[in-house]
DOROZA-45036 format. One record per atom (N, C-alpha, C, O, CB): residue number from 1; residue in one letter; atom name; x, y, z. Coordinates in Angstrom, 3 decimals, always signed. Glycine has a CB too. Layout:
BEGIN
NUM / a / CA / X / Y / Z;
...
//
This chain:
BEGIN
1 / x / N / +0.823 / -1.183 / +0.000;
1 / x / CA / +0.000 / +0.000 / +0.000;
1 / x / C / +0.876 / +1.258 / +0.000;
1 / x / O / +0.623 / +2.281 / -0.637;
1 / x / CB / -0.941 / -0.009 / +1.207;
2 / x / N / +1.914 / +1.062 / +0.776;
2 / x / CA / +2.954 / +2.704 / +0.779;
2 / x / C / +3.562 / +2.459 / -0.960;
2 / x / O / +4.160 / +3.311 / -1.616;
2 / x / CB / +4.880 / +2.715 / +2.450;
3 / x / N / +3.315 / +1.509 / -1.268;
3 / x / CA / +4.084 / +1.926 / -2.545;
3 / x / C / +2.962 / +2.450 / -3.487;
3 / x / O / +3.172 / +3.233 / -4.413;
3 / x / CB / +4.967 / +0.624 / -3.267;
4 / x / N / +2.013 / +2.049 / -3.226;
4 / x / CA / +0.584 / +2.568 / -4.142;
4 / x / C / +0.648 / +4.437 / -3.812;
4 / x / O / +0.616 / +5.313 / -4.676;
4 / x / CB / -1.360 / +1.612 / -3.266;
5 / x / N / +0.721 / +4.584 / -2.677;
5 / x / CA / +0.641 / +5.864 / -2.364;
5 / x / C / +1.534 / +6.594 / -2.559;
5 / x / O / +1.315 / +7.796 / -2.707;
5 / x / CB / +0.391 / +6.042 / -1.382;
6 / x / N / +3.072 / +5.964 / -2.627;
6 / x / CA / +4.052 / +6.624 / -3.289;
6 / x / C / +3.701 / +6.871 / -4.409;
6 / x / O / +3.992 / +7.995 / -4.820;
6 / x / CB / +5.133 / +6.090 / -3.335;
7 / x / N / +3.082 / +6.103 / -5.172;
7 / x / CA / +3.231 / +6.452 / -6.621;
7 / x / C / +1.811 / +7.552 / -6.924;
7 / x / O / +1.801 / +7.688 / -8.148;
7 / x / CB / +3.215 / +4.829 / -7.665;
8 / x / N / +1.012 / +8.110 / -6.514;
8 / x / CA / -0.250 / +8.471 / -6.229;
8 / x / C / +0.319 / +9.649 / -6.506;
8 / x / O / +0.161 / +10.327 / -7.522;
8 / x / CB / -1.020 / +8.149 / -4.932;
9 / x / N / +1.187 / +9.939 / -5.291;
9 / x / CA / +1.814 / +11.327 / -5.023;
9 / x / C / +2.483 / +11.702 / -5.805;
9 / x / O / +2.457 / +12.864 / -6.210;
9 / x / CB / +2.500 / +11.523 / -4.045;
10 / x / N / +3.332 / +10.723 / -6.260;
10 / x / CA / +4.474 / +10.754 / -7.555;
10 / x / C / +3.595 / +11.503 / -8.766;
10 / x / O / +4.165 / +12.161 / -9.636;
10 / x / CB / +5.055 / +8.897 / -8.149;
11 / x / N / +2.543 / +11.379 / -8.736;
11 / x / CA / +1.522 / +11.581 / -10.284;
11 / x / C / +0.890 / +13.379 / -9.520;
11 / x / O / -0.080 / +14.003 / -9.949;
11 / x / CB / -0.428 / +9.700 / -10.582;
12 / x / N / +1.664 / +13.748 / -8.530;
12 / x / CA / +0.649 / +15.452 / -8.173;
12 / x / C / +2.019 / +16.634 / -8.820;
12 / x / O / +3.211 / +16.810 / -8.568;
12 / x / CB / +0.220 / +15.879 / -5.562;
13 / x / N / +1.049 / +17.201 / -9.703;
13 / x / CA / +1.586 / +18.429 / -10.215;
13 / x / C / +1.793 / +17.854 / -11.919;
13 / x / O / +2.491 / +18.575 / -12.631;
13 / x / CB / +3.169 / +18.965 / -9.255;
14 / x / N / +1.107 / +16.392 / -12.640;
14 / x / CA / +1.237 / +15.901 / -13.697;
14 / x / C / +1.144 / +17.108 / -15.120;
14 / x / O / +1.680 / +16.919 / -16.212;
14 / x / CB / +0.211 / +14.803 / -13.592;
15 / x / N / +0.526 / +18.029 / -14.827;
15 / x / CA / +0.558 / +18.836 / -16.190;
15 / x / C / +1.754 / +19.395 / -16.441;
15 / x / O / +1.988 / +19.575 / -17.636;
15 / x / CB / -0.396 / +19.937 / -16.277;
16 / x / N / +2.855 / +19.834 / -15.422;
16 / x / CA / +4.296 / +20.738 / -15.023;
16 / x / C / +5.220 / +19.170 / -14.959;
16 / x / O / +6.428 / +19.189 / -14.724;
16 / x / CB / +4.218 / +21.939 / -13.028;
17 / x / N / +4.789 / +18.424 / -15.097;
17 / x / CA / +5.938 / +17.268 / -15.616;
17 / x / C / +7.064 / +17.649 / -16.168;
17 / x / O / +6.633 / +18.745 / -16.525;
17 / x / CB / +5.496 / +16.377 / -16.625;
18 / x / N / +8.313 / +17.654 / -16.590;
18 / x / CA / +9.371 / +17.286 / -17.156;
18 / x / C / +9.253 / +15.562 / -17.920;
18 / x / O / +8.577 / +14.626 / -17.491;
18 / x / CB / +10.440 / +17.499 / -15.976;
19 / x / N / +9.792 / +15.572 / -18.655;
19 / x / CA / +9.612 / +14.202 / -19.475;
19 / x / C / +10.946 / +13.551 / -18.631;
19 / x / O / +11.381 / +12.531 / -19.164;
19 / x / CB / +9.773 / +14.324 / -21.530;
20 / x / N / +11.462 / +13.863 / -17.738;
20 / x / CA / +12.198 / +12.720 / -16.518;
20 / x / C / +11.215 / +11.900 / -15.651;
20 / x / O / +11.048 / +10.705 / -15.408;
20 / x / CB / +13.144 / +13.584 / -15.288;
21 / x / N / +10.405 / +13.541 / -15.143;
21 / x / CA / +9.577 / +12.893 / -14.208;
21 / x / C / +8.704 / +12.324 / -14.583;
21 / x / O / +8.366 / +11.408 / -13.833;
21 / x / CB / +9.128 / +13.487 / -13.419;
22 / x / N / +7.794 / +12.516 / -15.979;
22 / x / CA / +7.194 / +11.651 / -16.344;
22 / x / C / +7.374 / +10.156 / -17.060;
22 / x / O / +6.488 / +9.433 / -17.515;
22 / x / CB / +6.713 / +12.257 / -16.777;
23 / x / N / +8.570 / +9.969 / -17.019;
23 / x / CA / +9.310 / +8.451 / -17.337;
23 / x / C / +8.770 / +7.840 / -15.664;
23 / x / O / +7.973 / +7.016 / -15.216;
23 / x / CB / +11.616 / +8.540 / -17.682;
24 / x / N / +9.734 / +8.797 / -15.168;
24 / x / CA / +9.625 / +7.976 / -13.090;
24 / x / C / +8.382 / +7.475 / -13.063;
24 / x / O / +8.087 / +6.291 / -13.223;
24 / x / CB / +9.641 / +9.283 / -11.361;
25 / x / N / +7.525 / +8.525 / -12.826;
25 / x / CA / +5.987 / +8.397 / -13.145;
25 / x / C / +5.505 / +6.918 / -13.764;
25 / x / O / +5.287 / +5.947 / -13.039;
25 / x / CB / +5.602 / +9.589 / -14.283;
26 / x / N / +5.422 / +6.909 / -14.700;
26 / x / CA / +5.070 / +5.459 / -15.546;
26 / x / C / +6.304 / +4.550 / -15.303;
26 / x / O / +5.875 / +3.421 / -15.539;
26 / x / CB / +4.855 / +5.686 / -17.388;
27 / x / N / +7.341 / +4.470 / -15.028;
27 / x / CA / +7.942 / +3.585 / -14.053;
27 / x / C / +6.924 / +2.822 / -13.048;
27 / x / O / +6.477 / +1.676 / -13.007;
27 / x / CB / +8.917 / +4.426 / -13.250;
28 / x / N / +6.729 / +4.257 / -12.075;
28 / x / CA / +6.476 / +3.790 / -10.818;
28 / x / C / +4.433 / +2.756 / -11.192;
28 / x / O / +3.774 / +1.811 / -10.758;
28 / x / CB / +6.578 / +5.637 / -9.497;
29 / x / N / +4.379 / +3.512 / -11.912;
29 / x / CA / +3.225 / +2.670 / -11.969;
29 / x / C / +3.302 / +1.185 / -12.957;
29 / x / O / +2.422 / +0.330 / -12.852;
29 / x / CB / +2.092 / +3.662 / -12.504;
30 / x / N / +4.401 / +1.040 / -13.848;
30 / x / CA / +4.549 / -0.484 / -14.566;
30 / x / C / +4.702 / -1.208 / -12.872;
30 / x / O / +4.157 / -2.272 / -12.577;
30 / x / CB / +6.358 / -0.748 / -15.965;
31 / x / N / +5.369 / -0.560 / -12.098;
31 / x / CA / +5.755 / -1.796 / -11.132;
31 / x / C / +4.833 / -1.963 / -10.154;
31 / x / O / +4.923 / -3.014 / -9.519;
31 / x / CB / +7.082 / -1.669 / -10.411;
32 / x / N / +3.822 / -1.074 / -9.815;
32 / x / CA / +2.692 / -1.163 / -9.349;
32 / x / C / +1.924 / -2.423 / -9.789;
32 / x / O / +1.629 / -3.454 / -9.184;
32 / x / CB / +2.101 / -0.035 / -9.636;
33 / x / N / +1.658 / -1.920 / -11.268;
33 / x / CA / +0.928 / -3.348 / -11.772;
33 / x / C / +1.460 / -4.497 / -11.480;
33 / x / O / +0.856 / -5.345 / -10.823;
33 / x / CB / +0.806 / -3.506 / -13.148;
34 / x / N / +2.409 / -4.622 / -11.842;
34 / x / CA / +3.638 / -5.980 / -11.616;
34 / x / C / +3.158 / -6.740 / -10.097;
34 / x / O / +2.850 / -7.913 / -9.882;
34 / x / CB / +5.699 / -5.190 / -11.384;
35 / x / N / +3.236 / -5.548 / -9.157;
35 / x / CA / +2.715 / -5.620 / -7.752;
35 / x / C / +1.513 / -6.315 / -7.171;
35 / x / O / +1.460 / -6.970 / -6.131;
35 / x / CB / +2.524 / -4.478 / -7.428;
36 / x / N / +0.442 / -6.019 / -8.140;
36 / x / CA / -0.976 / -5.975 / -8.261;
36 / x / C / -1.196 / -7.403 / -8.927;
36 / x / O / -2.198 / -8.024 / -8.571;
36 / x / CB / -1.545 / -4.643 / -9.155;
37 / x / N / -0.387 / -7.944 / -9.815;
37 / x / CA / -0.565 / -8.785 / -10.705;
37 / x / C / -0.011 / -9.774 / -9.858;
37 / x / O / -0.649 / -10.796 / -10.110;
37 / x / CB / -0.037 / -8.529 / -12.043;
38 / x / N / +0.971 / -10.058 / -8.848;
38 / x / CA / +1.699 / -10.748 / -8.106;
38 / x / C / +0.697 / -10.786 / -6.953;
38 / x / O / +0.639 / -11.945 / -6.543;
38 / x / CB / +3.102 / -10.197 / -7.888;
39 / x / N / -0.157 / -9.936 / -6.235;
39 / x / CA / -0.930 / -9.782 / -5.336;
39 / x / C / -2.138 / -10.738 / -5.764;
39 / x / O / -2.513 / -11.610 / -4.981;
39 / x / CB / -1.179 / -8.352 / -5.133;
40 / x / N / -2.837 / -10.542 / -7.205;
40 / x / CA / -3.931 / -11.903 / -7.377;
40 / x / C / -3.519 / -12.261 / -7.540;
40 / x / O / -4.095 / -11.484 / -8.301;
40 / x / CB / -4.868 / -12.337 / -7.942;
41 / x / N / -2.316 / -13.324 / -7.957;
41 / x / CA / -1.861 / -14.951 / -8.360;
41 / x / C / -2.121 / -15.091 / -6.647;
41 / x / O / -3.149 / -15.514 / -6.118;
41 / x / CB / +0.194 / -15.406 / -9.232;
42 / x / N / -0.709 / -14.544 / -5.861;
42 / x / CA / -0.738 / -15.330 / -4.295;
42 / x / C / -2.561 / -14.958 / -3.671;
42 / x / O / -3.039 / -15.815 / -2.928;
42 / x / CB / +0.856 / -14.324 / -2.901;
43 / x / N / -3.017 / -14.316 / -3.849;
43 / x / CA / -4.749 / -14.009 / -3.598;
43 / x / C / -5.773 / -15.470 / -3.735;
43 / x / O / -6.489 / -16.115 / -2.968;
43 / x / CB / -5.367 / -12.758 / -5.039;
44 / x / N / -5.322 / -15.555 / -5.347;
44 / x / CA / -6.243 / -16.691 / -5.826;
44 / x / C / -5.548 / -17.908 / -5.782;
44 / x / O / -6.106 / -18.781 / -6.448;
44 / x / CB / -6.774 / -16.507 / -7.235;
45 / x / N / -4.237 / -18.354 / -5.069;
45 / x / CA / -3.482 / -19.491 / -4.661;
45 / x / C / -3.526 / -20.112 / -3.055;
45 / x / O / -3.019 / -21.080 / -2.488;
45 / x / CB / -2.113 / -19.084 / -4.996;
46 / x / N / -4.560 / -18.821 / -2.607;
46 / x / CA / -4.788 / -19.271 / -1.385;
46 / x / C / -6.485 / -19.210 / -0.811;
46 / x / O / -6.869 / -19.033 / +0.346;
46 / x / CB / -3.807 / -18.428 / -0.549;
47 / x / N / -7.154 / -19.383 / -1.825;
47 / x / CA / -8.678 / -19.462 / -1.603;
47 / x / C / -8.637 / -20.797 / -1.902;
47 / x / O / -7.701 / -21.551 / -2.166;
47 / x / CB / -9.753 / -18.524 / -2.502;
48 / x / N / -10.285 / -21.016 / -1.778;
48 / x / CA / -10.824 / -21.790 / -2.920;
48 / x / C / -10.232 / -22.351 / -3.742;
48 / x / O / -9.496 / -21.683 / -4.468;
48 / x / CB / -11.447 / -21.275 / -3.566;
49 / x / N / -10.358 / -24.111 / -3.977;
49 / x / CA / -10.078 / -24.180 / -5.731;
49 / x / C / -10.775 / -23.746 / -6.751;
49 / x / O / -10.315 / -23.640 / -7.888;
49 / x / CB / -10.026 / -25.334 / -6.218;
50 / x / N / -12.310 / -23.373 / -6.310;
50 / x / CA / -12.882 / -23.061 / -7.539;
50 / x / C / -12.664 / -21.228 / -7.880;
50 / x / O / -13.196 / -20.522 / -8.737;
50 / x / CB / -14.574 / -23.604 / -7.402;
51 / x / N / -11.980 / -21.004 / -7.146;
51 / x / CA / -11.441 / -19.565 / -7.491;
51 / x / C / -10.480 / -19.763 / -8.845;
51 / x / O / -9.778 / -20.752 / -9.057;
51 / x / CB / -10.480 / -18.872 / -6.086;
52 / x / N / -10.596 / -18.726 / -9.613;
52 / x / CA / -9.761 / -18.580 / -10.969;
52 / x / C / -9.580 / -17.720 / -11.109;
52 / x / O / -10.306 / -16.851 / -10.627;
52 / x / CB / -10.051 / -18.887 / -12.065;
53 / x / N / -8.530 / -17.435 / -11.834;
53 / x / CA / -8.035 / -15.665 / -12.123;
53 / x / C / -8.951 / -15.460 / -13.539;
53 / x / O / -9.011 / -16.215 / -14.510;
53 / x / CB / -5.832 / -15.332 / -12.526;
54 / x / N / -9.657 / -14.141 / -13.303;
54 / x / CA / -10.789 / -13.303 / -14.394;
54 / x / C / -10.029 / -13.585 / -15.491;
54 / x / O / -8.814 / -13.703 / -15.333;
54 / x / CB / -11.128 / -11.467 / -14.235;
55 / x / N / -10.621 / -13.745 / -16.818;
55 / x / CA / -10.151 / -13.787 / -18.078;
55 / x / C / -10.065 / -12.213 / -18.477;
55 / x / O / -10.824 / -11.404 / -17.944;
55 / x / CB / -11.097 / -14.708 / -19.011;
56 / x / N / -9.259 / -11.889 / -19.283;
56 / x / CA / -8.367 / -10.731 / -19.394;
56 / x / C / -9.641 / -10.317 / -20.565;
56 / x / O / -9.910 / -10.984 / -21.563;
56 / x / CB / -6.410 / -10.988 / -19.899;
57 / x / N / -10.181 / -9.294 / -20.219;
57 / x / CA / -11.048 / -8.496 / -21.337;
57 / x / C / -10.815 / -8.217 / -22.530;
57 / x / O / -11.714 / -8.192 / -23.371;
57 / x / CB / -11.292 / -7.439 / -21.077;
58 / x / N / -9.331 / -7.915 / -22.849;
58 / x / CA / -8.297 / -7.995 / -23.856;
58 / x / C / -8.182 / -9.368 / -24.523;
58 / x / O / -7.867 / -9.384 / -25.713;
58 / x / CB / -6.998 / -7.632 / -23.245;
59 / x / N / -8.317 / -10.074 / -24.131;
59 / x / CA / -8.381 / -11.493 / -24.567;
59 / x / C / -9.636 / -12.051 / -25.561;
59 / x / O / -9.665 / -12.621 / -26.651;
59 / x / CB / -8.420 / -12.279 / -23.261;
60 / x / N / -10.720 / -11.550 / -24.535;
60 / x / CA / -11.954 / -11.753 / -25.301;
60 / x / C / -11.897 / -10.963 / -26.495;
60 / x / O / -11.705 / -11.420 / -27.622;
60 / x / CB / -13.179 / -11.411 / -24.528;
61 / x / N / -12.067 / -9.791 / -26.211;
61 / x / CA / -11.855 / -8.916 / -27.450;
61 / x / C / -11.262 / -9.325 / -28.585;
61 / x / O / -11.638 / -9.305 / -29.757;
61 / x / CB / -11.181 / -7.909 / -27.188;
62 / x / N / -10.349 / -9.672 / -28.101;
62 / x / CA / -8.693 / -9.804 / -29.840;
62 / x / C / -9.464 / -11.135 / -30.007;
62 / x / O / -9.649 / -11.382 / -31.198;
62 / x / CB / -5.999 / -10.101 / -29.394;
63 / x / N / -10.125 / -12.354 / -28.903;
63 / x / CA / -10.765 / -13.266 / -30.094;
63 / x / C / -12.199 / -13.118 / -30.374;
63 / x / O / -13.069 / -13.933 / -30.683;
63 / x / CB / -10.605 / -14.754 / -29.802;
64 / x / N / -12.201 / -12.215 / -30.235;
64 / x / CA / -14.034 / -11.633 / -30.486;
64 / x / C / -15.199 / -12.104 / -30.343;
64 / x / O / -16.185 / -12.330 / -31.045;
64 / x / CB / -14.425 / -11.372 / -31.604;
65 / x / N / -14.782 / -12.236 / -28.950;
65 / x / CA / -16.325 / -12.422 / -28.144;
65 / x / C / -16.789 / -11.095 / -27.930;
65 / x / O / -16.440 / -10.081 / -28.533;
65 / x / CB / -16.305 / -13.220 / -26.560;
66 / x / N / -17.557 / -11.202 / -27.068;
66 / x / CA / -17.977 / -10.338 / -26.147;
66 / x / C / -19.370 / -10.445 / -24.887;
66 / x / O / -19.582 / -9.507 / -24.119;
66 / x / CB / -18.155 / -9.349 / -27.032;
//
């Protein structure tokens, strides 16, 4: 969570960016996800078996469901 909020804060004053800070910026949030994405695997590895990780919306799409 402090790293969620680090990066929260990291994103105040976004219009006065520098294109450094806005690299850091989207840094800090690829590894967020990374974070998030590591958080449901161990999430859904410790429920239920009939728990499953959501099918990726992106997925459906590109094979065209919906």
């Amino acid at each position: 969570m402090d790293y969620a909020v680090d990066t929260l804060n990291a994103m105040d004053g976004a219009p006065e960016h520098t294109a450094t800070q806005k690299e850091a910026v989207l840094e800090k949030i690829a590894t967020l996800k990374t974070y998030l994405d590591q958080l449901e695997i161990a999430y859904l590895d410790n429920t239920p078996t009939d728990a499953q990780r959501p099918v990726d919306p992106e997925y459906i799409a590109a094979a065209g469901h919906s």
